[in-house]
C-alpha positions in Angstrom: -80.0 -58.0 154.9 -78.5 -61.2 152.5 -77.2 -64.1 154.1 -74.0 -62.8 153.1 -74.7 -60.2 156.0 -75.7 -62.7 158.4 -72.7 -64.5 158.2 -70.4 -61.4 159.0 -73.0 -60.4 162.1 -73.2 -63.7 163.5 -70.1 -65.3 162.5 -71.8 -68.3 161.2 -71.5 -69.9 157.9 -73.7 -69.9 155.7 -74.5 -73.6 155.7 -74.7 -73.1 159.6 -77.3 -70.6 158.8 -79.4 -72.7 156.2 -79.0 -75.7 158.8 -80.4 -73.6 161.2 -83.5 -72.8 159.1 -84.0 -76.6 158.3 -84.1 -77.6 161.9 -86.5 -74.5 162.5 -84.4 -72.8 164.8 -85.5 -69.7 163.2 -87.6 -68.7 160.8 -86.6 -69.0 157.5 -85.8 -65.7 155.9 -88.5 -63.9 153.9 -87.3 -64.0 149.8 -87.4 -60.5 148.1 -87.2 -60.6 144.1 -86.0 -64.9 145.2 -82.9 -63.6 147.4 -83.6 -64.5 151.2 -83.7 -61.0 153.6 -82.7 -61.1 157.0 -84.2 -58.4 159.4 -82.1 -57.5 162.8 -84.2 -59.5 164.7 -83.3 -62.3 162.3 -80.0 -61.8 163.6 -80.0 -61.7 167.4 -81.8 -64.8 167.2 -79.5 -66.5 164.8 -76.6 -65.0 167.7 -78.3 -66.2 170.6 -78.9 -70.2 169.2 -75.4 -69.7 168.3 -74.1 -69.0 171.8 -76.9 -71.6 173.3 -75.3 -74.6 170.8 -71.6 -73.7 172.3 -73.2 -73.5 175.8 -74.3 -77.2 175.3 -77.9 -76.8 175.1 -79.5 -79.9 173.6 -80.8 -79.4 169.9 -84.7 -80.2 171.5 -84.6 -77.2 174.2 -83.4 -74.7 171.5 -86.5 -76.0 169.2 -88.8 -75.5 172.4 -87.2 -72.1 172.6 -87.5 -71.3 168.8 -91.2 -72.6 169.0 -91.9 -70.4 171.5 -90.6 -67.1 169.7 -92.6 -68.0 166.4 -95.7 -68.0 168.1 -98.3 -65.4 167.3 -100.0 -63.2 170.0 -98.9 -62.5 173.3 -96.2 -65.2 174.4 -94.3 -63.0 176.8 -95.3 -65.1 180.1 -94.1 -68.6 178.4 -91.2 -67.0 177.4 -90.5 -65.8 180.3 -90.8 -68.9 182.4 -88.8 -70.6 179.5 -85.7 -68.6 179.8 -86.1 -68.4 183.7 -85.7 -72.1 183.3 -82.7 -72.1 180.8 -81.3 -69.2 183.4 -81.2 -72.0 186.1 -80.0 -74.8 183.4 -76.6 -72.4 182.5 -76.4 -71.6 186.1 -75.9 -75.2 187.0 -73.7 -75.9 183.9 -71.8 -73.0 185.2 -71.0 -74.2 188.9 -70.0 -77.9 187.3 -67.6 -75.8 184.8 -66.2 -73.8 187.7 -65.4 -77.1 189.9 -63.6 -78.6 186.9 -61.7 -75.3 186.6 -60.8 -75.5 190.5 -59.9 -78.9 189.9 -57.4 -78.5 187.2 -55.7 -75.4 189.1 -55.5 -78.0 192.2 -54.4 -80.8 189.3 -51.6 -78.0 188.4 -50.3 -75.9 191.3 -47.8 -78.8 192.8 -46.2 -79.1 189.0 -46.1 -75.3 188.8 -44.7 -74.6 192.3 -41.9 -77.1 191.6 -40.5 -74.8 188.9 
């Protein structure tokens, strides 16, 4: 798949993309005949730093993460315990969104009720 491709897919730009590449986020793309070719998995990964960046996960656990998935051989266990420990991370960054949510409906209601 073209980069083109990947931008429809993952919604990203194509600088986004080629940004993610330099920081080795994921692998750059193999060239055929000098044009860059995605593959599917190409794209899930691409998705998934994507929705990791706009969770707030710091640029330095993605590259752990991305260092990780380029490894040869069996990598499964590290993997594993990596994402068990970026589970517990959103988890926690989930509760702290959820009190500020609480808060701001608490913040509101007495303005609401009054109308």
């Amino acid at each position: 798949m073209t980069i083109e491709g990947v931008e429809k897919i993952c919604c990203l730009s194509r600088a986004k993309i080629i940004d993610y590449e330099q920081k080795q986020l994921i692998p750059a793309a193999h060239c055929q005949n000098g044009i860059p070719c995605y593959t599917e998995e190409d794209c899930q990964r691409i998705s998934f730093m994507k929705h990791l960046q706009y969770a707030g996960i710091d640029e330095d656990i993605l590259k752990k993460y991305a260092a990780i998935c380029q490894k040869k051989g069996n990598r499964s266990s590290e993997q594993n315990g990596f994402l068990m420990e970026l589970h517990a991370l959103l988890e926690e960054r989930v509760a702290s969104l959820l009190e500020i949510i609480d808060h701001l409906d608490c913040t509101m209601m007495p303005e609401h009720s009054m109308q």
